[in-house]
Residue frames as a rotation matrix with the C-alpha (Angstrom) as fourth column:
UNK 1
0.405 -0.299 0.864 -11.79
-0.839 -0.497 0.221 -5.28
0.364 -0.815 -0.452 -12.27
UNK 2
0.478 -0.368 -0.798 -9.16
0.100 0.925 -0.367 -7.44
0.873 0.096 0.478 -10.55
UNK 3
0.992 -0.119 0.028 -7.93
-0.064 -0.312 0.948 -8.06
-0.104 -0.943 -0.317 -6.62
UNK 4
0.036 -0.998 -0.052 -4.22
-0.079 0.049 -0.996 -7.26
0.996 0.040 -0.077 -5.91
UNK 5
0.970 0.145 -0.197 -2.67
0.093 0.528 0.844 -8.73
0.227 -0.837 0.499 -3.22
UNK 6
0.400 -0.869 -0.292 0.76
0.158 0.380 -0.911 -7.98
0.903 0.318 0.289 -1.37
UNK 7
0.649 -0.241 -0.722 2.71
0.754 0.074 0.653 -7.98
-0.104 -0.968 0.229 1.63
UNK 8
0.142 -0.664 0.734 5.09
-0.200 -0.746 -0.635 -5.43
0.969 -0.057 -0.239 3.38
UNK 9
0.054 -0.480 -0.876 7.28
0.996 0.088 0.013 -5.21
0.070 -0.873 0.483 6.55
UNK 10
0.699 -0.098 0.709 6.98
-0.045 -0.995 -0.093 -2.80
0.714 0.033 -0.699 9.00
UNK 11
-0.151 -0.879 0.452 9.22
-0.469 -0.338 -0.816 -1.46
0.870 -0.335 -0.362 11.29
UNK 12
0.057 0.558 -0.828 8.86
0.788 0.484 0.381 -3.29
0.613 -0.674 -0.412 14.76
UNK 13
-0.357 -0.005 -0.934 7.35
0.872 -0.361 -0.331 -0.95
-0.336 -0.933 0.133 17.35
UNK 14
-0.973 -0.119 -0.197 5.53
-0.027 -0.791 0.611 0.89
-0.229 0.600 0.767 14.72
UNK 15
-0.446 0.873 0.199 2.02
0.834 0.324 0.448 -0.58
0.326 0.365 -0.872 14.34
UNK 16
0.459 0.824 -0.332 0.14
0.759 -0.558 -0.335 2.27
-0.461 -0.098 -0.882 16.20
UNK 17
-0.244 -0.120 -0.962 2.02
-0.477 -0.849 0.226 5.18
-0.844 0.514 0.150 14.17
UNK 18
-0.993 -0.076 0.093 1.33
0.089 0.053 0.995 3.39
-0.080 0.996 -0.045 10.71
UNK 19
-0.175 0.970 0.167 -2.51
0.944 0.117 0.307 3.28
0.278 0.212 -0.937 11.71
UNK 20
0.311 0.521 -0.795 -2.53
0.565 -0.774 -0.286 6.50
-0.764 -0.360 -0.535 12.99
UNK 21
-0.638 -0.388 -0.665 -0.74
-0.376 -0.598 0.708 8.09
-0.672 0.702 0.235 9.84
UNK 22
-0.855 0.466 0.229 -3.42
0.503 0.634 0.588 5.90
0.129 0.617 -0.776 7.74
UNK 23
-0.044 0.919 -0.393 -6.37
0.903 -0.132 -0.410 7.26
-0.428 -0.373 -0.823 9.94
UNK 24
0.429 0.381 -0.819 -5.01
0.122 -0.923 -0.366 10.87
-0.895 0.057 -0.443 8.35
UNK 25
-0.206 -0.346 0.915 -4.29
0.876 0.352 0.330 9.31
-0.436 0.870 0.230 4.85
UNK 26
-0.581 -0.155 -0.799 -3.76
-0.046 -0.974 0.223 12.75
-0.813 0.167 0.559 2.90
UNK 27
0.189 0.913 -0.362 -6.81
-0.062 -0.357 -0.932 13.58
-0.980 0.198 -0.011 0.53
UNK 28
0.615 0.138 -0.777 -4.84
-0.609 -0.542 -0.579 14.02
-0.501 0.829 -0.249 -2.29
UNK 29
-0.824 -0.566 -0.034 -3.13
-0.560 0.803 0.202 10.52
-0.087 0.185 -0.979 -2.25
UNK 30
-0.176 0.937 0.302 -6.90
-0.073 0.294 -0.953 9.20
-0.982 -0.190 0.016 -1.82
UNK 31
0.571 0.641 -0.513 -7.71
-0.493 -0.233 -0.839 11.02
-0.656 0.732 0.183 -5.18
UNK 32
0.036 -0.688 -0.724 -4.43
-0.997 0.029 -0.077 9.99
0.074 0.725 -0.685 -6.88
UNK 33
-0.913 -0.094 0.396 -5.08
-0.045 0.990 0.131 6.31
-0.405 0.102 -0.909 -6.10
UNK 34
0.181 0.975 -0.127 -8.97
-0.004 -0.129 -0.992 6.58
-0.983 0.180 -0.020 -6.65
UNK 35
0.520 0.028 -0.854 -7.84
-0.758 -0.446 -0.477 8.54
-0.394 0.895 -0.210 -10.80
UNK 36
-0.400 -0.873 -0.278 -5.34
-0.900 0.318 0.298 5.77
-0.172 0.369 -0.913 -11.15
UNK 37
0.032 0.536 -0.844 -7.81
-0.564 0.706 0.428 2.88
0.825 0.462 0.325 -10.96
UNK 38
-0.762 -0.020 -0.648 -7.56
0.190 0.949 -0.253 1.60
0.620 -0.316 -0.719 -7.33
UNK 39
-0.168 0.818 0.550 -10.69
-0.599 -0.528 0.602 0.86
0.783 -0.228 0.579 -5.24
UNK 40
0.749 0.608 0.263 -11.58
-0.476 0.217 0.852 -1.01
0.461 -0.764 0.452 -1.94
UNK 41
0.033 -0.996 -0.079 -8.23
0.003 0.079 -0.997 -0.80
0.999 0.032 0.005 -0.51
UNK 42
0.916 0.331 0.227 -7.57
-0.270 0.089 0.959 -2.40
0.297 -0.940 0.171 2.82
UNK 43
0.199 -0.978 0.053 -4.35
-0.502 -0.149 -0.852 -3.06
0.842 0.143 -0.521 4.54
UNK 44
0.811 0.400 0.427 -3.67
-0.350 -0.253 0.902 -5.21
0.469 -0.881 -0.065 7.66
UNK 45
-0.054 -0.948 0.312 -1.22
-0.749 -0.168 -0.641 -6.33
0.660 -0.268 -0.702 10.20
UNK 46
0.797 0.271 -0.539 0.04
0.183 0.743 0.644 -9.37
0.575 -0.612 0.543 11.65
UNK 47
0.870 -0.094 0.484 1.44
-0.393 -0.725 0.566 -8.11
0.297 -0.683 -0.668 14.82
UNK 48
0.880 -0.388 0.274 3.63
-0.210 0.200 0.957 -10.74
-0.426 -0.900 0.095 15.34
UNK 49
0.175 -0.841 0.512 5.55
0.909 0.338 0.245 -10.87
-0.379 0.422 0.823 12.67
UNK 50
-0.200 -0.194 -0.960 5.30
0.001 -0.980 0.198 -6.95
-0.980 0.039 0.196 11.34
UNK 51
-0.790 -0.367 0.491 3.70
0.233 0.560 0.795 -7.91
-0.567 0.742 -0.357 8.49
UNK 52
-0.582 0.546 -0.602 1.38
-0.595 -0.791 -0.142 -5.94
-0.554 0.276 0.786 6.30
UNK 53
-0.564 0.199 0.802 -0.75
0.648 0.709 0.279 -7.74
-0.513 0.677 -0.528 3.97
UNK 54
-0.427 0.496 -0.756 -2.39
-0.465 -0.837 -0.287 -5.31
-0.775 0.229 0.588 1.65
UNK 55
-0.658 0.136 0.741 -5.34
0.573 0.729 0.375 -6.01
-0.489 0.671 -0.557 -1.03
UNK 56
-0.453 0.786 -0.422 -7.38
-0.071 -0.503 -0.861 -4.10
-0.889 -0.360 0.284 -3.60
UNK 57
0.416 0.726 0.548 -9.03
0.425 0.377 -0.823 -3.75
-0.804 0.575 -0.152 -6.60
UNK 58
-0.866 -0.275 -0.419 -7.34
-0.314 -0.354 0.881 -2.18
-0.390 0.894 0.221 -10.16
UNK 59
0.729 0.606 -0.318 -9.95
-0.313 -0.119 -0.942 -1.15
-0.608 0.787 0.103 -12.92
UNK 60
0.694 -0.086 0.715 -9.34
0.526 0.739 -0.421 -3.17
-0.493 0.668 0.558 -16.27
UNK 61
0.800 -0.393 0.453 -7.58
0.177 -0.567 -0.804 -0.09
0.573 0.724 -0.384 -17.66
UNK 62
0.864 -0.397 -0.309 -5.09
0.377 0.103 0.920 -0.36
-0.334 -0.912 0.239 -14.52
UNK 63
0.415 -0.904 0.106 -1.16
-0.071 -0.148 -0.986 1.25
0.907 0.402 -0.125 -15.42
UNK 64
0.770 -0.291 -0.567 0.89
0.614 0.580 0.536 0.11
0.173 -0.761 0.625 -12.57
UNK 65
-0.071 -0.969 -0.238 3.79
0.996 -0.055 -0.073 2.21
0.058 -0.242 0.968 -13.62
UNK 66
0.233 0.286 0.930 2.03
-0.016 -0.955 0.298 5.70
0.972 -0.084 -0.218 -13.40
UNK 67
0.819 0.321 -0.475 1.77
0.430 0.205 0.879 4.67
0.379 -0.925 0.030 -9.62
UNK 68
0.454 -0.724 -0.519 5.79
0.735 -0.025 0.677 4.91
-0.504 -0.689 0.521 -8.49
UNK 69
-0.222 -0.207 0.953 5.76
0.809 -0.584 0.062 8.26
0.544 0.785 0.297 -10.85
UNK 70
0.354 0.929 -0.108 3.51
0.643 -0.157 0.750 10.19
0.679 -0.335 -0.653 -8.88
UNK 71
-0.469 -0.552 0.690 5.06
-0.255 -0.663 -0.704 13.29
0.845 -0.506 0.171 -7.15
UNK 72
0.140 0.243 0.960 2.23
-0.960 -0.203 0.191 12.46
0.241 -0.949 0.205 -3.90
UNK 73
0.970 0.121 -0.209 3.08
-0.050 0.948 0.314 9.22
0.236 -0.294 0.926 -4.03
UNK 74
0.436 -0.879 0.195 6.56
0.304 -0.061 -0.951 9.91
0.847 0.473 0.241 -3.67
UNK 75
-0.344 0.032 0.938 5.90
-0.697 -0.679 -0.232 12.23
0.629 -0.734 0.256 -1.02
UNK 76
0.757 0.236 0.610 3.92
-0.627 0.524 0.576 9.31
-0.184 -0.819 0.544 1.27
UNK 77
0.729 -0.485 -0.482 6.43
0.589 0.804 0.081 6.72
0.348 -0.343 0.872 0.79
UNK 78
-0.357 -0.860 0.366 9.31
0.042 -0.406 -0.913 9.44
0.933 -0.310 0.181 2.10
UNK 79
0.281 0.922 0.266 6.24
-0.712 0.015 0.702 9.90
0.643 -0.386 0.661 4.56
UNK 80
0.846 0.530 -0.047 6.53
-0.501 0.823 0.267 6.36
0.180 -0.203 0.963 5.48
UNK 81
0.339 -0.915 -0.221 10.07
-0.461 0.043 -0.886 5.74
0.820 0.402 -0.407 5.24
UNK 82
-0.521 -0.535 0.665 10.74
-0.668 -0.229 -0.708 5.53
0.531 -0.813 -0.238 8.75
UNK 83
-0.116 0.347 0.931 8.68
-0.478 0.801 -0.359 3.11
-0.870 -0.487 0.073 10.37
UNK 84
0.885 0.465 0.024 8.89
-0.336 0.672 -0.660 0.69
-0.323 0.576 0.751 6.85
UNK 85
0.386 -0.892 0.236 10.81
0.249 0.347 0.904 -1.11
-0.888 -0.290 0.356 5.06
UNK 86
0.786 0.617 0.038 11.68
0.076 -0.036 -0.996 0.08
-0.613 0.787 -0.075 1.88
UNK 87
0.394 -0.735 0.552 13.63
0.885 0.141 -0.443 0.19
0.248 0.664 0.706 -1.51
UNK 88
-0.155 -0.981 0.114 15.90
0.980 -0.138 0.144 2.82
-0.126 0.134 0.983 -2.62
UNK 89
-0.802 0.144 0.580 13.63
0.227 -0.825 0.518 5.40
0.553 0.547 0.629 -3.68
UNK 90
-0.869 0.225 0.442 11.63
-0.495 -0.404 -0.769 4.85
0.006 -0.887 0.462 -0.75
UNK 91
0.085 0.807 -0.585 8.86
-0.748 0.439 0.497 2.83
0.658 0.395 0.641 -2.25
UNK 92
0.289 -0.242 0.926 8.03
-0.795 0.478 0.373 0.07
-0.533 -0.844 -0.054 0.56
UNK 93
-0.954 -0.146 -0.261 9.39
-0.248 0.873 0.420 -3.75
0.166 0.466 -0.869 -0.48
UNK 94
-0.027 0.949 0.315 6.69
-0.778 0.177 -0.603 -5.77
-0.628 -0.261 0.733 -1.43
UNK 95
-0.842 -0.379 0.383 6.02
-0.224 0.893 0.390 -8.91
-0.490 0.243 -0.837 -2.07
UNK 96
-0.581 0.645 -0.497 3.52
-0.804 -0.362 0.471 -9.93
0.124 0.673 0.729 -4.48
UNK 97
-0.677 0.297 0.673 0.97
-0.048 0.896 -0.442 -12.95
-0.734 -0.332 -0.592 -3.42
UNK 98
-0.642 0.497 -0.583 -0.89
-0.412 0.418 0.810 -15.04
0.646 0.760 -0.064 -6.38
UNK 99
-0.177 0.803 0.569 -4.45
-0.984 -0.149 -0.096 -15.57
0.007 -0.577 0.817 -5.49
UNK 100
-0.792 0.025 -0.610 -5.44
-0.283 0.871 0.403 -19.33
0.541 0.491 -0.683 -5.27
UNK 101
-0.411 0.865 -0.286 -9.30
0.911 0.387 -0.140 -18.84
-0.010 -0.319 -0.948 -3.64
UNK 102
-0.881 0.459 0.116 -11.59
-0.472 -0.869 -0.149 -16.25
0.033 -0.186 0.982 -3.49
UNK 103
-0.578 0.707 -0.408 -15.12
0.800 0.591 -0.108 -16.76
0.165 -0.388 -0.907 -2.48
UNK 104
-0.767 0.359 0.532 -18.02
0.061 -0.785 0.617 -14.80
0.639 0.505 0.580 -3.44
């Protein structure tokens, strides 16, 4: 098991609708990250800059590219569209961050 780490940008004037669309994170995006290998998945926000920072875990068998396949994943990032930023296909931008501490 290994931590991923990455940033996104939301929209400004969006922080309480991305937590409140989180608080009713759809069951069946839950399971489809859960089957795919991710676990203790946390997400916050520095307010002042609209910045997401997101980190969890991937099981050793991890496939990354099953992830932006996913018909319900597909469905939350259209979902999300609107108060993120995101690519073409709706998938938010993200930036990838390379661990350099961790503390047990």
């Amino acid at each position: 098991m290994r931590r991923v780490a990455f940033t996104m940008k939301l929209k400004p004037g969006f922080a309480a609708e991305y937590e409140r669309r989180h608080d009713e994170i759809w069951p069946e995006l839950r399971k489809t990250l859960s089957e795919a290998g991710i676990s203790d998945y946390s997400i916050f926000l520095d307010k002042r800059s609209s910045t997401l920072f997101a980190v969890h875990k991937v099981s050793d068998d991890f496939d990354p590219t099953i992830i932006p396949e996913n018909p319900v994943v597909k469905k939350w990032w259209l979902f999300m569209a609107d108060i993120m930023e995101t690519n073409r296909d709706h998938s938010p931008v993200t930036e990838a961050l390379d661990e350099v501490f961790h503390m047990d």
